[in-house]
C-alpha positions in Angstrom: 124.0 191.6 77.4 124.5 193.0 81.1 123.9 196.8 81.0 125.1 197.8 85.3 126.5 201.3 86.0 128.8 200.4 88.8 130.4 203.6 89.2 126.7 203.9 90.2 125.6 201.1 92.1 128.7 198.8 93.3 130.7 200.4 96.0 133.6 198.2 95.9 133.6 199.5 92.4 133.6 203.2 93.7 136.5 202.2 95.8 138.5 200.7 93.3 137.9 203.9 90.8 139.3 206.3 93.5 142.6 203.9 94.0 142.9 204.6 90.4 142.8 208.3 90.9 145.3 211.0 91.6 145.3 214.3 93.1 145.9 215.4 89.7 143.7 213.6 87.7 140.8 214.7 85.9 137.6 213.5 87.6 134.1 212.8 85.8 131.7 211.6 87.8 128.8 212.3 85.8 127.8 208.3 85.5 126.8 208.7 89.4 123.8 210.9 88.2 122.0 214.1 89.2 119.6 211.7 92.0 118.9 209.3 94.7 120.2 206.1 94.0 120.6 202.6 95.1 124.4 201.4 96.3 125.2 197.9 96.7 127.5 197.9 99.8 127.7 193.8 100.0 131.0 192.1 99.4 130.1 190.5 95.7 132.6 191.7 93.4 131.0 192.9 89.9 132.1 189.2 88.5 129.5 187.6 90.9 126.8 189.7 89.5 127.2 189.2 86.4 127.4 185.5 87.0 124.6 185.0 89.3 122.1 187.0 87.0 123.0 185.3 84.0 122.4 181.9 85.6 118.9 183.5 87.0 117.9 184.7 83.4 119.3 181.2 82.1 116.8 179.6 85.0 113.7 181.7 83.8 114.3 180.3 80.4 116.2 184.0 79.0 118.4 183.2 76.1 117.5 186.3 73.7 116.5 189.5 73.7 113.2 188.6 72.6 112.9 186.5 75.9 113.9 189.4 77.7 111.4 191.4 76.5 108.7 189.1 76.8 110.0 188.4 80.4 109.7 192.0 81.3 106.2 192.5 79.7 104.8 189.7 81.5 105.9 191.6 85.3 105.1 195.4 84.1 107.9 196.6 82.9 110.3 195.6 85.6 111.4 192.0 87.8 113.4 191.5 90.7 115.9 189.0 91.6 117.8 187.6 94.7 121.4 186.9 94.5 123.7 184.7 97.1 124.1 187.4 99.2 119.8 187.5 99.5 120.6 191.3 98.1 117.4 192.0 95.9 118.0 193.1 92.3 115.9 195.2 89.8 115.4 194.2 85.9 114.8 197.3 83.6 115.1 197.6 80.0 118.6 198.7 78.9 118.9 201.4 76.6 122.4 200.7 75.2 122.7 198.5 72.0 123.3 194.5 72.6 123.3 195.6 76.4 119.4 194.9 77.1 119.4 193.4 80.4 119.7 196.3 82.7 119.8 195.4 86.5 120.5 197.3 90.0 120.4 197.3 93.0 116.5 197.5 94.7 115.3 199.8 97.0 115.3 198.8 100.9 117.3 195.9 99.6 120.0 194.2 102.0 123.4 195.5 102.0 121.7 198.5 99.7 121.9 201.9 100.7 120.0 205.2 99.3 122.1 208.1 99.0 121.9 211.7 97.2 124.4 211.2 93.8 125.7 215.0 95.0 126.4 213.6 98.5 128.3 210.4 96.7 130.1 212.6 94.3 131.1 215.5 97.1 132.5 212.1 99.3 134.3 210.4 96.3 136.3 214.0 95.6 137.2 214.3 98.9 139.0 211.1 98.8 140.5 211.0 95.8 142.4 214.6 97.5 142.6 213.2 100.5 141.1 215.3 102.4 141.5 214.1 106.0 140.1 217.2 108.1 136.4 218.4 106.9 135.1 221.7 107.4 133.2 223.7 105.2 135.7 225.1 102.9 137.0 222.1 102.1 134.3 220.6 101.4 133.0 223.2 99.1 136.6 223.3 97.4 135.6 219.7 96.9 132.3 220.2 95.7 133.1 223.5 93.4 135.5 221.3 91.5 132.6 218.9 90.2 130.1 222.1 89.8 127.9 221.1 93.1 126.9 224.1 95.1 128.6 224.8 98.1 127.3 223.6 101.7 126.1 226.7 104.2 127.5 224.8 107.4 128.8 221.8 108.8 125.1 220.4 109.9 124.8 220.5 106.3 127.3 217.9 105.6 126.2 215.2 107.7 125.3 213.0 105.2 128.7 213.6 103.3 130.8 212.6 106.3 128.8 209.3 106.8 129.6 208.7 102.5 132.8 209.5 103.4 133.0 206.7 106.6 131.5 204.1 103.8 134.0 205.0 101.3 137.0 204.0 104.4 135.1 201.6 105.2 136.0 198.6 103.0 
């Protein structure tokens, strides 16, 4: 019923997929997008989620997909939703079979951050090698290996060594 990329929006997911990650292994990262997105950095493990929005949609009266539908025509297209944690959530229409109820994390929402999918992806590479001293060629060994353009200088990679710090950070 619950359609949530957490590879894309759940950084204790993010952290748990690099744990399960070698040196060696072969990486796709292609379910963190070619965008900006929204990253939940709160402590509620995916379990919570799940079972906070399904007692919301159960509250609202949501039992079927037809309610779900109906539910998202009546607000445009879209709903959000507060969780324990008062992090906002986003309804959309999921576009996988039985998997309908599409939610993630809203914009400006608390413990949410925006960040660039390249900048996410370049940060997540760099740990899964364990790359503990950045500088421009390893970061664009880094970013080569996941077809990302390299980085001209280090002022450039700012916003990949503040990823990085989240990514340690937990």
């Amino acid at each position: 019923m619950i359609l949530f990329n957490t590879l894309k929006h759940h950084l204790p997911s993010i952290i748990d997929f690099i744990a399960n990650q070698t040196v060696d292994s072969e990486v796709n990262l292609s379910k963190l997008g070619d965008s900006l997105m929204d990253l939940y950095t709160g402590r509620l493990s995916l379990d919570s989620i799940i079972e906070e929005t399904l007692y919301f949609l159960k509250e609202q009266g949501i039992t079927s997909e037809e309610d779900y539908r109906v539910f998202l025509e009546k607000h445009q297209g879209y709903a959000t939703f507060q969780l324990s944690d008062t992090s906002k959530w986003v309804f959309l229409w999921g576009n996988e079979p039985e998997r309908y109820v599409h939610i993630h994390p809203a914009r400006y929402s608390p413990f949410t951050i925006r960040i660039k999918s390249a900048t996410l992806k370049t940060a997540v590479m760099l740990k899964i090698r364990n790359v503990q001293q950045f500088d421009t060629d390893s970061i664009n060994t880094a970013r080569k290996s996941i077809g990302l353009s390299p980085i001209k200088s280090m002022e450039k990679a700012t916003n990949i060594i503040e990823a990085m710090t989240l990514l340690e950070s937990t």
